[in-house]
C-alpha positions in Angstrom: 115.6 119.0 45.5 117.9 116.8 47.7 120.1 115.9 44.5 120.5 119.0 43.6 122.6 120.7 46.3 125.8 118.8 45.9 125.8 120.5 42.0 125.0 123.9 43.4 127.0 123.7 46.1 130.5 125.1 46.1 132.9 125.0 49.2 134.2 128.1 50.8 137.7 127.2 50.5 137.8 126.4 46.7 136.4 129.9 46.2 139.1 131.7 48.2 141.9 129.3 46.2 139.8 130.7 43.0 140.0 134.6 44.5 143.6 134.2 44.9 143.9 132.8 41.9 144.3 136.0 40.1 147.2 137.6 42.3 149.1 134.6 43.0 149.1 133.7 39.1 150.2 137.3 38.0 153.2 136.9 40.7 154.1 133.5 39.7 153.7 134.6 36.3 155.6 137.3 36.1 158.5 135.8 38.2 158.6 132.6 35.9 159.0 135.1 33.0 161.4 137.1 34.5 163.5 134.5 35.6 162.6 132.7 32.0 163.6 135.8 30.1 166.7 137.2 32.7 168.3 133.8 31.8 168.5 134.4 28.0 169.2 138.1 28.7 172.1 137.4 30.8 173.3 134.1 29.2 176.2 135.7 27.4 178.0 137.3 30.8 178.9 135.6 33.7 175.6 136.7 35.2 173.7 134.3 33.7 174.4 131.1 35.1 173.8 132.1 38.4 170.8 134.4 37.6 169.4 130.7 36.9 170.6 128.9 39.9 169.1 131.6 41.7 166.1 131.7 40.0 165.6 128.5 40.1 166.2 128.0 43.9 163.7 130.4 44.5 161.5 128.3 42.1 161.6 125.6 44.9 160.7 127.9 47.6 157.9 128.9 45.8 156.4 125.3 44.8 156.3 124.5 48.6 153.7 127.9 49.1 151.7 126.3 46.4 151.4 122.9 47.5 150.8 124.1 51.0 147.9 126.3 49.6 146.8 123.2 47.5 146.6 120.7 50.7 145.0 123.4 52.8 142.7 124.8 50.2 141.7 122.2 47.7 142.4 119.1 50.4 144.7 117.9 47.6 148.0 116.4 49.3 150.8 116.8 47.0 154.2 114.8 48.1 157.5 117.1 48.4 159.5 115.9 45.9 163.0 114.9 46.9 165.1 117.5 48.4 168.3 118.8 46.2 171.5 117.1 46.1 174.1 118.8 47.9 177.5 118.0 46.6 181.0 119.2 47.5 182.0 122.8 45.4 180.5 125.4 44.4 180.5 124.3 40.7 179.2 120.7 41.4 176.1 122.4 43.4 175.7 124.9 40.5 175.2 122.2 38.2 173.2 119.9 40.5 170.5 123.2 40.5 170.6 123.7 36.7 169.9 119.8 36.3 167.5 119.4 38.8 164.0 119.1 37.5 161.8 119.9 40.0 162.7 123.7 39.7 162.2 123.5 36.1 158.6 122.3 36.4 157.7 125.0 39.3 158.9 127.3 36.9 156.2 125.4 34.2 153.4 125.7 36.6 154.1 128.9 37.3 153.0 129.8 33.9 150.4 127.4 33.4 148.9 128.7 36.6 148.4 132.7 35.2 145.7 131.8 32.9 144.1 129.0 34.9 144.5 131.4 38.0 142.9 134.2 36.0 139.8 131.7 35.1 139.0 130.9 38.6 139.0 134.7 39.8 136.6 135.4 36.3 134.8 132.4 38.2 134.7 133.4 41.3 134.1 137.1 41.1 133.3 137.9 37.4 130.8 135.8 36.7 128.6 136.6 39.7 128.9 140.4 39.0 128.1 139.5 35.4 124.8 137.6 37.3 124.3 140.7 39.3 123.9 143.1 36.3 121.6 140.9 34.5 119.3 140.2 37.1 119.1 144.2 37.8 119.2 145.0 33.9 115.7 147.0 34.5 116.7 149.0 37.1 119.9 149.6 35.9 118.8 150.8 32.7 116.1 153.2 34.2 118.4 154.4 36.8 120.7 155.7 33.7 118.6 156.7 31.8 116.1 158.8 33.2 112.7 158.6 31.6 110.0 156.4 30.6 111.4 153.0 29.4 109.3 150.5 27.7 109.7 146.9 29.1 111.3 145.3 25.9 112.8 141.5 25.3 115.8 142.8 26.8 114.0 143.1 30.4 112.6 140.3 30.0 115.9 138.5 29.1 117.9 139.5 31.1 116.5 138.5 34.2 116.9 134.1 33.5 119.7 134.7 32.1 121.4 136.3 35.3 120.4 133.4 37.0 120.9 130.9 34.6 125.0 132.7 34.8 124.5 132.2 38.4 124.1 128.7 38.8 127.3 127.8 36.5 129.1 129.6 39.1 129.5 126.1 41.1 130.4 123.9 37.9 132.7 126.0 36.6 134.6 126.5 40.6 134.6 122.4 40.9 136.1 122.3 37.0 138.9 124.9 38.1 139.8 123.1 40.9 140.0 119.8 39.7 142.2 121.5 36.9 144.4 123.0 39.9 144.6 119.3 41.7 146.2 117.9 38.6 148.3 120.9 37.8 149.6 120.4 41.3 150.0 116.8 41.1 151.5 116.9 37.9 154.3 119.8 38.8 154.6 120.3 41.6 155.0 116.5 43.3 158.2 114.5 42.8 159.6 113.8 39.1 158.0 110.2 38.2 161.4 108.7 38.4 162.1 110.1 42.0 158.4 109.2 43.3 159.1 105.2 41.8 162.8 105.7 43.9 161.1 106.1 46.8 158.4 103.6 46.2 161.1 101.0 46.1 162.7 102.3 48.9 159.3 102.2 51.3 158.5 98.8 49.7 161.9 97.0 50.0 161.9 98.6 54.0 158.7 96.6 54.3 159.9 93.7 53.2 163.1 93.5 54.8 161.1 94.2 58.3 158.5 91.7 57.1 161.4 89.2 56.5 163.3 89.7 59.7 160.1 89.3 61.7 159.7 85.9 59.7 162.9 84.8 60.8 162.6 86.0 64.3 159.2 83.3 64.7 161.1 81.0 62.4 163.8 81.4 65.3 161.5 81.4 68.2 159.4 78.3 66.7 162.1 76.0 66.4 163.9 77.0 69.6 160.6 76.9 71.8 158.6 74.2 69.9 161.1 71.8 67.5 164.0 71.9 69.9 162.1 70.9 73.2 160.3 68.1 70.9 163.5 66.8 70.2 165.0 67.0 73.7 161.4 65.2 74.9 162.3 62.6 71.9 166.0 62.2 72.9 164.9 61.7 76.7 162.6 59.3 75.7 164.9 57.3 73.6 167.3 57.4 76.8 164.8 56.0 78.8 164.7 52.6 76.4 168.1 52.3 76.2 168.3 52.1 79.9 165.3 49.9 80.1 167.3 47.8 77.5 170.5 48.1 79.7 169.1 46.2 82.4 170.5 42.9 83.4 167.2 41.5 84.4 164.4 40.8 82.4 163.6 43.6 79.9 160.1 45.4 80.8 158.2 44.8 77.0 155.2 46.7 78.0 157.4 49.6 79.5 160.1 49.5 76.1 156.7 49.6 73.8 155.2 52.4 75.4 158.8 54.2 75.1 159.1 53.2 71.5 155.2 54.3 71.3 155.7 57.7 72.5 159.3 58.0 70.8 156.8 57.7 67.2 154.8 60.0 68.8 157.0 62.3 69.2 159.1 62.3 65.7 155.3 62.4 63.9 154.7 65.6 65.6 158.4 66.9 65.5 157.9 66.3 61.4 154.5 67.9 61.5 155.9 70.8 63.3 158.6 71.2 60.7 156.8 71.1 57.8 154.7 73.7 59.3 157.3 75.5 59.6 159.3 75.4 56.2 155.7 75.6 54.4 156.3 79.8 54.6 159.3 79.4 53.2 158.9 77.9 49.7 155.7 75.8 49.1 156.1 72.4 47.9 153.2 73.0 45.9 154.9 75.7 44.0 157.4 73.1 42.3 154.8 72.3 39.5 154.7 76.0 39.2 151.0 77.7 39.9 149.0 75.6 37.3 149.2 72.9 40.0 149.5 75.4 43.1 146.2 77.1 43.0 144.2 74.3 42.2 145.2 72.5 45.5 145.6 75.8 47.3 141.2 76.0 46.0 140.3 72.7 47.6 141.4 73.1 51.0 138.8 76.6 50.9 136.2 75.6 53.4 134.5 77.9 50.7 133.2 76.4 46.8 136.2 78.3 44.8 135.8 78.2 41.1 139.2 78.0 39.3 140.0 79.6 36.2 143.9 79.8 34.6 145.1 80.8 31.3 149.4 80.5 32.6 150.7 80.9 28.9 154.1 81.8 30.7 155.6 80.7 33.8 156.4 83.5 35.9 159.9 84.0 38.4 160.1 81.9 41.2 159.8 85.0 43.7 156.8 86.2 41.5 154.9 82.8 41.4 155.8 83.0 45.0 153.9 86.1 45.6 151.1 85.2 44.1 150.7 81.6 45.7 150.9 83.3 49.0 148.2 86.6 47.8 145.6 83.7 46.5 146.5 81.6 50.1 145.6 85.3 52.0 142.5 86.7 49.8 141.3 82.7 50.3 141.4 83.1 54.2 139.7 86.6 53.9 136.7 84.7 52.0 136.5 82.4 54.6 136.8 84.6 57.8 135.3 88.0 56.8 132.9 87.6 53.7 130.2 85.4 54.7 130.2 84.3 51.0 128.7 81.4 49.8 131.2 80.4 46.9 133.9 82.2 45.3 136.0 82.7 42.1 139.6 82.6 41.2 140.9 83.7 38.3 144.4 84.1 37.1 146.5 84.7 33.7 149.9 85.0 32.4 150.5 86.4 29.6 152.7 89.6 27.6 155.2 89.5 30.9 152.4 90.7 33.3 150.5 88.3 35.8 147.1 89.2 37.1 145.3 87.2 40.0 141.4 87.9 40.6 139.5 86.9 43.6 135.5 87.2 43.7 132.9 86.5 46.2 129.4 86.6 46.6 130.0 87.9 50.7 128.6 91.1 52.2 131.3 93.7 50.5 132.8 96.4 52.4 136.2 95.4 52.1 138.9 97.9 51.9 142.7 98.5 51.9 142.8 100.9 54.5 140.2 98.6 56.7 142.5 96.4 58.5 145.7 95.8 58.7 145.4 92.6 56.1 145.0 93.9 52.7 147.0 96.7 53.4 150.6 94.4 54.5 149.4 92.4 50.9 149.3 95.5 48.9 152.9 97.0 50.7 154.6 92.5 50.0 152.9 93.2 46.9 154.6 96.6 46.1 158.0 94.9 47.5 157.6 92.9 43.9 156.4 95.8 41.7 153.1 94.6 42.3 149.6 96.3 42.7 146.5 95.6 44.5 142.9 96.7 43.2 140.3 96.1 45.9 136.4 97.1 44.8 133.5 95.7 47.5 131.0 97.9 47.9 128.6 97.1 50.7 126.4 94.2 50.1 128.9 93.2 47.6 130.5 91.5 45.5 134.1 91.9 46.5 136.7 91.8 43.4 140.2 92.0 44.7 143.0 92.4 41.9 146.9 91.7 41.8 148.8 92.5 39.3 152.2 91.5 38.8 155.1 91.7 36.5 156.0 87.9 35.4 159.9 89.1 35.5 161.5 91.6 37.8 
């Protein structure tokens, strides 16, 4: 009986956006005709254009009501598309309202919405009323028409079939609504070309403030670690050349442990700049990812089975991207999964390059868990990249890039 409650049930809130339906589509309706139809009427006077520009003005106005009853009704959140340019003259702003799109397409889901708003109120109101007069069909009957009534196939009827209109009452609600989400999110968000603007713009913000912070520890690493290596190393070296300087008999055991610790210190002062300058373009990457992710496997403390099909070599900032999402969704395998071996799987083919990680591990990964996956899936979007993360618990985790091979 359990699993039958979600299908019956219908929330409060989608059956007030389907009651309100009916209203709000007959205003909506009737203003997108009017404005539609005042437009031609007026298009030979000087009325017209700024009937229009009026119209649709108002047209914006209205599409921020409806995604506000969307988000608070439906739980749908609908992005505000781009506000309207604003440039100098009268003319130049006239024009700038005529071209912009986003009041044409309120004006579009204005009519679209009538008859889908009309459907939800038949939903919401019509069809239990319908459920009501079927179910009291007897009584009705015999309360209008006085006398004695045999019970025919049409009591009989009538009765299931109230309820069996009843209980279509939820499926046909969740249907509506889902058709109102889209409407919304197809008409009333930004234009596809402004929403990709400003995914560009969020993504190359990220990545500038990922870059500056990588030069700010690039900074801070080789003023607080390189630098005082090589001040140690230079002191050191100072030290045997005054040892050397001395009239007397030179101190070997004292010069070799200067000249000992002097190696000492250039090995580490290599090591630390190779750590270092390993961020900034992998060595590995200079045979291009055919040989990168095969060495990038065997350092996994985890078994990583390698699988390539590189039919075209990719950008150097896109191979770099994907060198450095394998090196991250490696590490996550290692630290979080508890997995006992692993896959990686990558192709490059028809311009588009598609890294795949899998493990056995525990699952539950998400991009909204932690703050890993999700500064991947923003350096990703900095490329016009995507990220695809399904792990549900107990596993497997799949985690999918996507990348174009040119920019």
């Amino acid at each position: 009986m359990a699993e039958w409650r979600p299908r019956l049930a219908v929330r409060g809130d989608e059956v007030a956006f389907a009651v309100l339906g009916l209203p709000l589509g007959v205003l909506g309706g009737v203003y997108a005709v009017a404005a539609l139809y005042g437009g031609a009427l007026f298009s030979l006077t000087v009325l017209g254009l700024p009937f229009v520009v009026a119209a649709l003005l108002g047209a914006r106005r209205i599409g921020r009501l409806h995604r506000w009853l969307v988000e608070l009704l439906l739980d749908e959140t609908v992005p505000e598309p781009a506000p309207l340019p604003r440039p100098p003259g009268m003319f130049a702003r006239g024009r700038a309202v005529l071209t912009d799109p986003v009041g044409w397409r309120v004006l579009l889901y204005l009519l679209l919405r009538l008859p889908v708003g009309v459907g939800g109120f038949l939903a919401a109101v019509g069809l239990p009323l319908g459920s009501l007069w079927l179910t009291g069909f007897p009584l009705w009957v015999r309360l209008l028409e006085p006398g004695a009534r045999p019970v025919g196939w049409a009591d009989i009827g009538a009765v299931p079939a109230g309820f069996l209109l009843l209980a279509t009452v939820p499926a046909v609600l969740r249907l509506l609504s889902r058709a109102n989400r889209s409407l919304a999110r197809t008409l009333l968000g930004p234009v596809r070309s402004q929403q990709r603007v400003r995914e560009l713009e969020t993504a190359r913000a990220t990545l500038l403030a990922e870059n500056s912070g990588r030069l700010r520890r690039l900074e801070r690493d080789l003023h607080d670690g390189t630098q005082a290596q090589l001040v140690a190393l230079a002191i050191t070296l100072s030290l045997a050349d005054d040892a050397l300087a001395d009239p007397g008999e030179p101190d070997l055991g004292r010069l070799r442990t200067l000249v000992d610790r002097a190696r000492g210190q250039t090995d580490d002062t290599i090591t630390g700049l190779r750590r270092l300058t390993r961020g900034i373009h992998p060595v590995a990457l200079d045979g291009g990812l055919v040989e990168a992710l095969p060495g990038l496997t065997a350092t996994s403390p985890v078994p990583v089975t390698v699988r390539l099909d590189l039919r075209e070599r990719p950008e150097e900032v896109i191979e770099r991207a994907v060198y450095f999402c394998a090196a991250e969704l490696l590490t996550n395998v290692a630290k979080h999964s508890d997995a006992r071996s692993a896959e990686l799987t990558a192709t490059a083919a028809d311009g588009r390059v598609r890294l795949t990680v899998r493990d056995d591990g525990r699952g539950g990964a998400s991009i909204g868990a932690g703050t890993g996956l999700a500064g991947l899936a923003e350096r990703l979007a900095a490329v016009d990249g995507m990220l695809r993360v399904d792990s549900p618990p107990g596993g497997p985790t799949v985690v999918s890039a996507e990348l174009p091979s040119r920019l």
